[in-house]
VEXZAGU-782704 format. One record per residue (C-alpha): y, x, z. Coordinates in steps of 0.1 Angstrom, whole numbers, plus 5000, padded with zeros to 4 digits. Example, Ala and Ser with C-alpha at 12.3 -4.5 7.8 and 13.67 -1.06 7.14 Angstrom:
BEGIN
LUMMI 4955 5123 5078 .
LUMMI 4989 5137 5071 .
end
This chain:
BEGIN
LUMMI 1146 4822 8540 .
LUMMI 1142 4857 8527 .
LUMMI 1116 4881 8544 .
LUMMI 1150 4905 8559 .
LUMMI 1164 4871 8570 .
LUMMI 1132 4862 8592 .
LUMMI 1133 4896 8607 .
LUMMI 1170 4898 8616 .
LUMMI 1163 4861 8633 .
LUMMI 1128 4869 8651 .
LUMMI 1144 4892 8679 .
LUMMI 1168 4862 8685 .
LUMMI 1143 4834 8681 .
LUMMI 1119 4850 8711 .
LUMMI 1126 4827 8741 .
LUMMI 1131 4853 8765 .
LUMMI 1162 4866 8735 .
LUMMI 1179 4832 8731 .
LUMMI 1191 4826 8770 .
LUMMI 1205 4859 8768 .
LUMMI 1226 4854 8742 .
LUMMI 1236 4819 8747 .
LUMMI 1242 4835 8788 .
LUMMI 1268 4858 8778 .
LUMMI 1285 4835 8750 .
LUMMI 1292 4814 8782 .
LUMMI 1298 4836 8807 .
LUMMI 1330 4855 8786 .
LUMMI 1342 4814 8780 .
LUMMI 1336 4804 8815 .
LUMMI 1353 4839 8827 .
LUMMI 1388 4832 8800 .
LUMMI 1385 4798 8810 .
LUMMI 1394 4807 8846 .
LUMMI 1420 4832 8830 .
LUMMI 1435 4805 8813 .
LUMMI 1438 4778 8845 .
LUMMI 1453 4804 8866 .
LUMMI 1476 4814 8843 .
LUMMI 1484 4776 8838 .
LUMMI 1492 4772 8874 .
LUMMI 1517 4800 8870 .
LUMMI 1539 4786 8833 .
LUMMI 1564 4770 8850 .
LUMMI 1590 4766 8820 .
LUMMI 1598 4769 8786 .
LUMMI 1601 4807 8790 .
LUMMI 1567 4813 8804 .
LUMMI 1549 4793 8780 .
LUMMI 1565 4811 8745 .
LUMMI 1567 4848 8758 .
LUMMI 1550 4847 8793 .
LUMMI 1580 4850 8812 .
LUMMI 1590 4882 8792 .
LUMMI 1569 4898 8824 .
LUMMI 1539 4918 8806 .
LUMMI 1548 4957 8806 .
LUMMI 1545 4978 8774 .
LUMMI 1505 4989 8783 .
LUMMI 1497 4953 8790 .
LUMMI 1511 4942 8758 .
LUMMI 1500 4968 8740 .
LUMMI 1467 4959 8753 .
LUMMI 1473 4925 8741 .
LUMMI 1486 4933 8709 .
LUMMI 1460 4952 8702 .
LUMMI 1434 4923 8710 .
LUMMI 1452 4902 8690 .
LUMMI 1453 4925 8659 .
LUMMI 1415 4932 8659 .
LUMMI 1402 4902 8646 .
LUMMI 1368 4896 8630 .
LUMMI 1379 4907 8596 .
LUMMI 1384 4941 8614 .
LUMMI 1353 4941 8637 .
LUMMI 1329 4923 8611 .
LUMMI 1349 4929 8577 .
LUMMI 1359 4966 8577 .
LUMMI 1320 4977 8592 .
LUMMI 1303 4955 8562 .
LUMMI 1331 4967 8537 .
LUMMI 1320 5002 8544 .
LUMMI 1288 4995 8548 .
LUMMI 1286 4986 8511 .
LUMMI 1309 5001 8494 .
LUMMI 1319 5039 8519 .
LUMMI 1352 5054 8512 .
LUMMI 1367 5026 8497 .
LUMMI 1358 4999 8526 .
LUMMI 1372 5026 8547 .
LUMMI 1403 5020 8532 .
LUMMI 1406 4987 8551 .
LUMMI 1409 5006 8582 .
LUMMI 1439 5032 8569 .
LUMMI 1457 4999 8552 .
LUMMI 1456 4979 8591 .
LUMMI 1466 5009 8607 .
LUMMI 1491 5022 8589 .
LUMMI 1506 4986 8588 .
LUMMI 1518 4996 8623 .
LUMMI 1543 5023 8615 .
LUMMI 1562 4995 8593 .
LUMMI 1560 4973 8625 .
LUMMI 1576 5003 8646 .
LUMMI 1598 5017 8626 .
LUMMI 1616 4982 8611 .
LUMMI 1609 4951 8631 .
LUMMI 1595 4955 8667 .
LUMMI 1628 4968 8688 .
LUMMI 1653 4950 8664 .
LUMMI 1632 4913 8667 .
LUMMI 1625 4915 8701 .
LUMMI 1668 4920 8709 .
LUMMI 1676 4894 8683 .
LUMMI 1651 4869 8691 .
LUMMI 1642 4846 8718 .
LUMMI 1608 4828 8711 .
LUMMI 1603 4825 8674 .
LUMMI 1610 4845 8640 .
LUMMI 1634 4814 8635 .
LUMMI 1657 4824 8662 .
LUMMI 1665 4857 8648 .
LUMMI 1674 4842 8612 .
LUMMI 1694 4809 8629 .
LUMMI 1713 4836 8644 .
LUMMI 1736 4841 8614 .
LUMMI 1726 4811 8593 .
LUMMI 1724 4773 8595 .
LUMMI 1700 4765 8617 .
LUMMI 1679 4737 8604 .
LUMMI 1671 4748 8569 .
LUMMI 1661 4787 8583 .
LUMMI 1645 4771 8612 .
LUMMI 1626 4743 8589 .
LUMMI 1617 4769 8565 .
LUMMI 1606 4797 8594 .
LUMMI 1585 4770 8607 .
LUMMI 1562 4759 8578 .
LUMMI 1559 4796 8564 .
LUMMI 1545 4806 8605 .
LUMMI 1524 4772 8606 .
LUMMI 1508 4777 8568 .
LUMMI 1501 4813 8572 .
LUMMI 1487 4809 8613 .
LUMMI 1465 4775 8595 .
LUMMI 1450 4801 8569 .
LUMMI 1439 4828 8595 .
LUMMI 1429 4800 8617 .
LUMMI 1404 4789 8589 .
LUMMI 1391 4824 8582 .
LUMMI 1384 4829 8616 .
LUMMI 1372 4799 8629 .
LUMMI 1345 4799 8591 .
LUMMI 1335 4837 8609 .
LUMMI 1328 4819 8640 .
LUMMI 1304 4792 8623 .
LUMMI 1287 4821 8604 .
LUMMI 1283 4840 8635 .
LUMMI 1272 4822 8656 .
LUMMI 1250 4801 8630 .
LUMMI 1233 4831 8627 .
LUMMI 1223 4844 8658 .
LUMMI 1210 4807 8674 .
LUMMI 1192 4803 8646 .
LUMMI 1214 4771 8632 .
LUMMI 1209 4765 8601 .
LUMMI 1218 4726 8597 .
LUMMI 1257 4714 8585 .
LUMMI 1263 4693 8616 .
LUMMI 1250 4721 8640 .
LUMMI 1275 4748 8617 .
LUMMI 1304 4715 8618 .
LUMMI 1293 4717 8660 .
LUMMI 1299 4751 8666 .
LUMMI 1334 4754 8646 .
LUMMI 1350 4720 8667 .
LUMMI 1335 4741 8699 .
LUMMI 1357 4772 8689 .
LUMMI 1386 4742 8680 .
LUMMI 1380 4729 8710 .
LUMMI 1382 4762 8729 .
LUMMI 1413 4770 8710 .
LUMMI 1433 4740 8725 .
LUMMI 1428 4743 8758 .
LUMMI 1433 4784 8759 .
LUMMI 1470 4778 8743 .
LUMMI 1477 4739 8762 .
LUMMI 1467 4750 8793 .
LUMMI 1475 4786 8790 .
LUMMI 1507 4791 8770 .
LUMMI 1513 4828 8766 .
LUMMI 1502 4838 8798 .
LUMMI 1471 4829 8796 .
LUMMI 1466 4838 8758 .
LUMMI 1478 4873 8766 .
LUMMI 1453 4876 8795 .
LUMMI 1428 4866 8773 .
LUMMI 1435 4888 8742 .
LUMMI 1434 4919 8769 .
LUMMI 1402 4909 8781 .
LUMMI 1386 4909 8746 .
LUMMI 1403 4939 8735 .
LUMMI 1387 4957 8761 .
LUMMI 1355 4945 8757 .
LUMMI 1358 4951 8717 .
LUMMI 1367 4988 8722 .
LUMMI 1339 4989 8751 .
LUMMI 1312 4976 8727 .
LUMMI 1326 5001 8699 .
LUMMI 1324 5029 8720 .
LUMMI 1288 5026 8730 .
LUMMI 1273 5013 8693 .
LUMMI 1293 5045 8684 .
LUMMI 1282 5065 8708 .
LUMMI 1243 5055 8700 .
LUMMI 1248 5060 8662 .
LUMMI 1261 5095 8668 .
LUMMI 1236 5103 8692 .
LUMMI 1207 5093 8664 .
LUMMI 1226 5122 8648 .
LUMMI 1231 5142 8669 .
LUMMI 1264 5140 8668 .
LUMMI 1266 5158 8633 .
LUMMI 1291 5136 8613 .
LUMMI 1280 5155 8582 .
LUMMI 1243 5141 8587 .
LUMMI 1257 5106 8592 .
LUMMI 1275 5109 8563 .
LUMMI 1246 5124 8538 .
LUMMI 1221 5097 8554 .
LUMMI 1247 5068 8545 .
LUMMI 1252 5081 8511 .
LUMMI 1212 5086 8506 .
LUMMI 1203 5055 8520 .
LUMMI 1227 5035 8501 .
LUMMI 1214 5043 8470 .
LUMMI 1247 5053 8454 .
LUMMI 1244 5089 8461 .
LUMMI 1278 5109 8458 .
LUMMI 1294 5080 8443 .
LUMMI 1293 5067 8481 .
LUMMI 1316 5087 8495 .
LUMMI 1341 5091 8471 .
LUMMI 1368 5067 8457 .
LUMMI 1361 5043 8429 .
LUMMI 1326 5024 8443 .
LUMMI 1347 4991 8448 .
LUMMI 1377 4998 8432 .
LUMMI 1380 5016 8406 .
LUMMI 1358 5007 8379 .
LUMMI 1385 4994 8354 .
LUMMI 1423 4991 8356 .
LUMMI 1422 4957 8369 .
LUMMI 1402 4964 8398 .
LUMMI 1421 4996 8408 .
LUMMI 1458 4975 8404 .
LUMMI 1436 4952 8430 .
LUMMI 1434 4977 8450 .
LUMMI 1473 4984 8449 .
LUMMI 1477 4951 8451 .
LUMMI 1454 4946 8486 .
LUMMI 1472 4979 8497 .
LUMMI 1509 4968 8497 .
LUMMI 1496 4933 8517 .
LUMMI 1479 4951 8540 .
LUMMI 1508 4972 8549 .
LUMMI 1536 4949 8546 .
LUMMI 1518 4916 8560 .
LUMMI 1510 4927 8597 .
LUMMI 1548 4931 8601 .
LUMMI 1556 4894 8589 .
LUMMI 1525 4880 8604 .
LUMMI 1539 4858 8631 .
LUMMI 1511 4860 8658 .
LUMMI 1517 4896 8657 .
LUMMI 1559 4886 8654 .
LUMMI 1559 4864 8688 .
LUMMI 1543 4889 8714 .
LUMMI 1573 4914 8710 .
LUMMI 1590 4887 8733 .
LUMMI 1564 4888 8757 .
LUMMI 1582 4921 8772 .
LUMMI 1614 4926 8792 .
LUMMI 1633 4945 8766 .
LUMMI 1631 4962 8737 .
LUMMI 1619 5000 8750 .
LUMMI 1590 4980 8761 .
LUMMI 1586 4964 8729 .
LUMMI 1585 5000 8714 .
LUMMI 1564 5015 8737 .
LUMMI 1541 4984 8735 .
LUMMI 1533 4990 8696 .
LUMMI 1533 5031 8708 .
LUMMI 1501 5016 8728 .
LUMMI 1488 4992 8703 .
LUMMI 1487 5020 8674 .
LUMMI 1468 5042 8696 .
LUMMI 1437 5020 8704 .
LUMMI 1436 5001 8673 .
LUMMI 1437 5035 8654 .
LUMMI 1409 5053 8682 .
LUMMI 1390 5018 8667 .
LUMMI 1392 5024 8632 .
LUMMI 1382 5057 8635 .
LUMMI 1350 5044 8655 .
LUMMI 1349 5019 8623 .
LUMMI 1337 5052 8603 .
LUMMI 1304 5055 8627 .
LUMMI 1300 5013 8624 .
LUMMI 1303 5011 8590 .
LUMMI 1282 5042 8578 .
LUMMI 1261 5037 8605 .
LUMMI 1250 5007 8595 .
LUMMI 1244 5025 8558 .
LUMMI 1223 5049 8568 .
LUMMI 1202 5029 8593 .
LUMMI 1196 5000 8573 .
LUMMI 1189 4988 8538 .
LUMMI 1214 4976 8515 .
LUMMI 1189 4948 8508 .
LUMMI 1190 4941 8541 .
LUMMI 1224 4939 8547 .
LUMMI 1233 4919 8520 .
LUMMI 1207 4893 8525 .
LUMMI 1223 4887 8560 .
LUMMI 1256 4883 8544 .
LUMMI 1266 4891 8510 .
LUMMI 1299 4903 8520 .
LUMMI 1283 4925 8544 .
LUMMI 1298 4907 8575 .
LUMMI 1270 4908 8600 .
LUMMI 1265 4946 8592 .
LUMMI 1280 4959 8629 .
LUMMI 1253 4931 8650 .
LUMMI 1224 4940 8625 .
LUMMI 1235 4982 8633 .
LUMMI 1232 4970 8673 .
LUMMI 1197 4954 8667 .
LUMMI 1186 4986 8652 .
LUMMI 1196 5013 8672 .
LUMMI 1180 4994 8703 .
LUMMI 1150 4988 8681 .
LUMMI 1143 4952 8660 .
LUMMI 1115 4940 8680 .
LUMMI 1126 4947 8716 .
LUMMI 1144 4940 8742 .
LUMMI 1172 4965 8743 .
LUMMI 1178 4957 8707 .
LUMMI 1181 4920 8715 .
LUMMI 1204 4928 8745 .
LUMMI 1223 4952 8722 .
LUMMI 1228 4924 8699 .
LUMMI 1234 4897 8719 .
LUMMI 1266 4921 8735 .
LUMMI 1278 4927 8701 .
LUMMI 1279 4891 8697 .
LUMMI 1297 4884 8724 .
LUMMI 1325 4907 8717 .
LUMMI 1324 4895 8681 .
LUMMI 1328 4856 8699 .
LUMMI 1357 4868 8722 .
LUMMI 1375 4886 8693 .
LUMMI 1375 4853 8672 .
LUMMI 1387 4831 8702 .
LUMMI 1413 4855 8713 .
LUMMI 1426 4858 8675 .
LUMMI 1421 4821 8672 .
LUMMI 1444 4812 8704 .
LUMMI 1470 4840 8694 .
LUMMI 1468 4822 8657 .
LUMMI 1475 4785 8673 .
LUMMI 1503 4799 8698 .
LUMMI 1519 4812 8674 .
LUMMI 1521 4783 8650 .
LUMMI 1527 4755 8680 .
LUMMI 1558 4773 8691 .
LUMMI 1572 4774 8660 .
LUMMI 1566 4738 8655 .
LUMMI 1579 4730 8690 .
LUMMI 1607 4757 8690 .
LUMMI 1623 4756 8653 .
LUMMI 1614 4726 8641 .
LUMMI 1611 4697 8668 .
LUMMI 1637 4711 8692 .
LUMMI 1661 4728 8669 .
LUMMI 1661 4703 8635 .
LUMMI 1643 4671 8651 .
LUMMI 1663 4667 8681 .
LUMMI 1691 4690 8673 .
LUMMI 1686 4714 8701 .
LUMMI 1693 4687 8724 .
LUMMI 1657 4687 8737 .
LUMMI 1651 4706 8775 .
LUMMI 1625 4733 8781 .
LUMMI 1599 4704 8795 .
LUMMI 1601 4686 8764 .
LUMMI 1599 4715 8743 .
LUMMI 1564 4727 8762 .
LUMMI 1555 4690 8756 .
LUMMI 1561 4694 8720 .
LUMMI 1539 4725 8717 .
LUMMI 1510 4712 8738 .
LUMMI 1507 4680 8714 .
LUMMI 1511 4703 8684 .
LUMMI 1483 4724 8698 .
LUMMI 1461 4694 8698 .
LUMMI 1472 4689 8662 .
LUMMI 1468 4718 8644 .
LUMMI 1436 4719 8663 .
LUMMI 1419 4692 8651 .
LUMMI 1433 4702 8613 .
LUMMI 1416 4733 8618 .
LUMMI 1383 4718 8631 .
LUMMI 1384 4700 8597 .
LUMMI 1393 4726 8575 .
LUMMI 1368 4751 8591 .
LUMMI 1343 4723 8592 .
LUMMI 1348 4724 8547 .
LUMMI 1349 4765 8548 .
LUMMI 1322 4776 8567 .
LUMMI 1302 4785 8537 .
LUMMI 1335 4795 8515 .
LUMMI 1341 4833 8512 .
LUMMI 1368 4836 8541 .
LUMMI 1380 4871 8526 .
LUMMI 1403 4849 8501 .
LUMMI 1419 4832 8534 .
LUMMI 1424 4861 8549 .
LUMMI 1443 4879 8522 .
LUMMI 1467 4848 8515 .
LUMMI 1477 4852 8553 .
LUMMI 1483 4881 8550 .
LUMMI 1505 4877 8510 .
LUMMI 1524 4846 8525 .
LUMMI 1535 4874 8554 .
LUMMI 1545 4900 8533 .
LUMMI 1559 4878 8505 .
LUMMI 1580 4854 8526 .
LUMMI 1582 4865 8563 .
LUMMI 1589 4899 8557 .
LUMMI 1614 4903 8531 .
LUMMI 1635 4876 8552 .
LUMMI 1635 4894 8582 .
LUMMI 1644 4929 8573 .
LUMMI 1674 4910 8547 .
LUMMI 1684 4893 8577 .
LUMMI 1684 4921 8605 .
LUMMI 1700 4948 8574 .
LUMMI 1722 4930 8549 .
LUMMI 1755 4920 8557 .
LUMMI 1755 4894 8528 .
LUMMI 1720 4875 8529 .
LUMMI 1730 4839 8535 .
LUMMI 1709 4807 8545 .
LUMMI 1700 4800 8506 .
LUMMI 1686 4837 8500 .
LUMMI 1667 4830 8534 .
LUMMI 1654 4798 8516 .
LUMMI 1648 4811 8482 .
LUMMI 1627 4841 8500 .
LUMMI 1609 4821 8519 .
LUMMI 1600 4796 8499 .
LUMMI 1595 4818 8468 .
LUMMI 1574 4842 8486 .
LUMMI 1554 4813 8500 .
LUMMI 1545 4793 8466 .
LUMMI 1542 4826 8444 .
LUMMI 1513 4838 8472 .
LUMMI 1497 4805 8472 .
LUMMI 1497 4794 8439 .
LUMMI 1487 4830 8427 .
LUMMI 1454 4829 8454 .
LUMMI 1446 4796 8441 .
LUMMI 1447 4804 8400 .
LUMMI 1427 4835 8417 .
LUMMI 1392 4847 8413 .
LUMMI 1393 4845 8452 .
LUMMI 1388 4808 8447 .
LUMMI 1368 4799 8413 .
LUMMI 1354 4821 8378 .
LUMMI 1339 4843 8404 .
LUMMI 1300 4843 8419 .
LUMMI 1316 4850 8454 .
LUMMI 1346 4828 8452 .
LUMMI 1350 4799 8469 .
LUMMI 1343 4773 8441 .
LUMMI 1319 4793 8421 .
LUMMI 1306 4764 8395 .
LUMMI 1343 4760 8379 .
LUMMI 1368 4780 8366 .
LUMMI 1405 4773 8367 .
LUMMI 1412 4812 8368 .
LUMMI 1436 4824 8356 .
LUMMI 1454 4855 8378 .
LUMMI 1433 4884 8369 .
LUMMI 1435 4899 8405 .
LUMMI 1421 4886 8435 .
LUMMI 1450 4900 8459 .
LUMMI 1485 4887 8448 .
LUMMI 1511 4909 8466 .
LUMMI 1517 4931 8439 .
LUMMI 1535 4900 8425 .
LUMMI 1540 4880 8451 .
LUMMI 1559 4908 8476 .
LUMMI 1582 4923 8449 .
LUMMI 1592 4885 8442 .
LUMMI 1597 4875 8479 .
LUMMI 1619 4902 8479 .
LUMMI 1638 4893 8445 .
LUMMI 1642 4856 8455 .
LUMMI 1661 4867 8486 .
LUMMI 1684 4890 8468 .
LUMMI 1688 4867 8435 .
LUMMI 1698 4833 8459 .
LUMMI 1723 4853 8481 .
LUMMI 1739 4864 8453 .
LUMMI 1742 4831 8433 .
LUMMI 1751 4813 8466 .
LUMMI 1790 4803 8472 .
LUMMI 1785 4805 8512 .
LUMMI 1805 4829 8524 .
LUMMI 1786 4848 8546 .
LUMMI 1799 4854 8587 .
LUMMI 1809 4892 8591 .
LUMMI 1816 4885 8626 .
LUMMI 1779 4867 8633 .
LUMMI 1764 4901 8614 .
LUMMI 1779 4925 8634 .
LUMMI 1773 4908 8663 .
LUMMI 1732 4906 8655 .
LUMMI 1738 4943 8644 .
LUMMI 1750 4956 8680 .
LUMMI 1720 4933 8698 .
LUMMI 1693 4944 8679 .
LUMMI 1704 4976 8681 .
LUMMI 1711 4982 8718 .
LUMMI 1699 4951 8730 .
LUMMI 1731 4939 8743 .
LUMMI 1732 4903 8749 .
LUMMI 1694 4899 8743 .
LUMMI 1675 4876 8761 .
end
């Protein structure tokens, strides 16, 4: 262990530091874990378990969505992005937030009048119902099992870190905790209690960024400019800091990357189907509006406050330092809280045992959200609607999502188990292609084009969904790379290491190419009739 690991560990090796961390890791589970059973008590049926009872109002789900948005890649990711490479990790923060005015604008009101539970319901409107619903379900259960894996590898990492874990089976131990967590949030729980959860942690994480930025602009005296000129200084890149170009920008592959990253980040959050399911969660769509109205206001106060995290942490600590924490920067924003409250005392470690925390909660709220959303696709679109040909009752369909919960839960304990040392950016950023690429072009085809039929739905699914994947996989994201995945081999051959500058534009093609090769006649009457719902709402449920 490097010199700058052994002093980022001593404040948490103390034995008056340890309890407290390990005391406020289980207070916020033992305090969601009583969330969860009394919101249990209350999910009485099918509709309360997928969307809550369609009882939240537009702050609480705001709230909600907002908590469920902010995962660790945000917290963690954009503060260590910045951290080492300023302007450019910045542009994280723009890219998630400006993600939200495609969710406002084009899918929020019209999915949450056209839908009932799942983005398979608004495609089985107009089409035949198993293949859409078949297809709906494995794109939602592959892209939910890749931000599951990210996630729950952040968790290992994390928490690894802070008690001082350095063995596989204590790393293997803390990922099947978070699994374990995970199952009974969303079996117990359903949406209710998922929803409480995520508003919880999203207060907490905004809490916890207000005060770490609070204290980093105080050391300045709240002069941005100083902040700024210290980061730029301290990181040993000068001007270069600040400006565009540090990460990406070096040669034309890199800055078509960055294109490439860009138009995912954008056009994924509105296909991502965590994000998808908890427009149902309201009673109609104004609320669904004014939800994401609330959600684009705290998620962009926090990645403004991401600017005082991430160059915070540049000019307080060394580069060095930061990157022999974590190479990819990630535990920048707990190392910045240990600082400003001073390495070797108390306050520091109280400061970084909070961080923690809220770093903790926002990976199990994310994690349940994830697992939600995946299980009542699985129940929903695929069990009820193609297994047992929509003959199945609400009880059975709950049943159905409970056992699926179990399931994907113990998949992702073994997956996560394999990636907690694997570079969980490259998971991340295939979520977030398979959205773009196969949920998104099917949905706004769907909801705007008369003529899409069930084979353009497949083709764009489908094709959107293999492109993404096969593209990450032949990526630098996963071998030929020092910080990919498999670093020793190199199977290689995509050039960029985000695919949706392919992968999106194809999506989009597929759909287009298979409606208009297809000999189905599409149903006029079934269009206009989703038209005049999604629009006004008429008929929603």
């Amino acid at each position: 262990m490097s010199p700058v690991q052994q002093t980022f560990l001593a404040a948490n090796e103390a034995s008056e530091h340890r309890p407290l961390i390990i005391t406020l890791f289980a207070l916020f589970v033992l305090a969601t874990l009583g969330i969860t059973v009394w919101a249990g008590r209350q999910t009485k049926d099918a509709a309360d378990f997928y969307a809550g009872g369609r009882q939240f109002s537009a702050f609480q789900n705001g709230l909600a969505v907002s908590g469920d948005y902010m995962s660790a890649a945000s917290f963690l990711g954009i503060a260590g992005a910045i951290a080492l490479f300023g302007y450019d990790g910045f542009l994280y923060s723009i890219g998630f937030l400006v993600a939200w005015l495609v969710a406002l604008l084009l899918v929020a009101e019209p999915l949450r009048n056209s839908g009932r539970y799942t983005m398979g319901d608004v495609l089985a409107y107009r089409m035949r119902q198993r293949p859409v619903r078949t297809a709906a379900g494995t794109s939602t259960i592959v892209v939910s099992i890749f931000y599951l894996l990210a996630q729950m590898a952040g968790a290992g990492v994390l928490v690894s870190l802070l008690l001082g874990i350095t063995s596989d089976a204590g790393k293997i131990l803390i990922v099947a905790l978070v699994g374990l967590l995970m199952v009974v949030y969303v079996s117990i729980g359903g949406m209710k209690g998922t929803t409480w959860v995520q508003m919880v942690k999203a207060v907490l994480l905004i809490g916890g960024t207000i005060l770490i930025t609070f204290l980093v602009l105080l050391k300045f005296n709240f002069n941005i400019s100083d902040l700024l000129g210290t980061a730029a200084e301290n990181s040993g890149k000068g001007a270069a800091f600040l400006e565009p170009g540090l990460q990406y920008g070096a040669t034309g592959t890199s800055k078509l990357d960055f294109i490439s990253l860009g138009i995912a980040l954008v056009l994924g959050t509105a296909g991502l189907p965590h994000i998808l399911i908890r427009f149902y969660t309201v009673p109609d769509a104004k609320a669904a509006r004014k939800s994401v109205n609330w959600a684009i206001g705290i998620i962009g106060g926090f990645y403004l406050m991401t600017i005082a995290l991430g160059f915070g942490a540049a000019a307080l600590i060394s580069q060095e330092e930061i990157i022999a924490s974590n190479p990819s920067g990630n535990t920048a924003a707990p190392l910045l809280a240990l600082h400003l409250g001073g390495v070797d005392s108390t306050w520091g470690a109280i400061l970084l045992a909070t961080i923690s925390a809220v770093a903790f909660a926002t990976i199990l709220a994310v994690v349940a959200g994830l697992t939600l959303a995946s299980s009542s696709s699985f129940a929903h679109d695929i069990y009820a609607n193609v297994i047992r040909k929509g003959k199945a009752s609400g009880a059975e369909e709950v049943r159905a999502a409970r056992w699926a919960t179990v399931f994907i839960g113990v998949v992702s304990i073994g997956l996560g188990a394999l990636a907690r040392d694997l570079n969980v950016a490259g998971l991340v950023a295939l979520a977030f292609a398979v959205a773009a690429s196969a949920n998104l072009p099917t949905i706004l085809y769907s909801l705007f084009w008369k003529r899409f039929t069930t084979q353009g739905a497949l083709w764009s699914i489908y094709g959107g969904l293999i492109v993404a994947v096969g593209l990450v996989l032949f990526s630098p994201v996963v071998s030929g790379d020092p910080k990919a995945m498999f670093p020793e081999v190199d199977f290689a051959w995509f050039p960029l290491k985000n695919p949706g500058i392919i992968s999106i534009p194809f999506g989009f093609l597929m759909g287009w190419l298979g409606t208009v090769l297809s000999k189905e006649e599409p149903d006029a009457k079934k269009f206009a009739e989703l038209e005049v719902r999604s629009l006004t709402g008429t008929g929603a449920h």
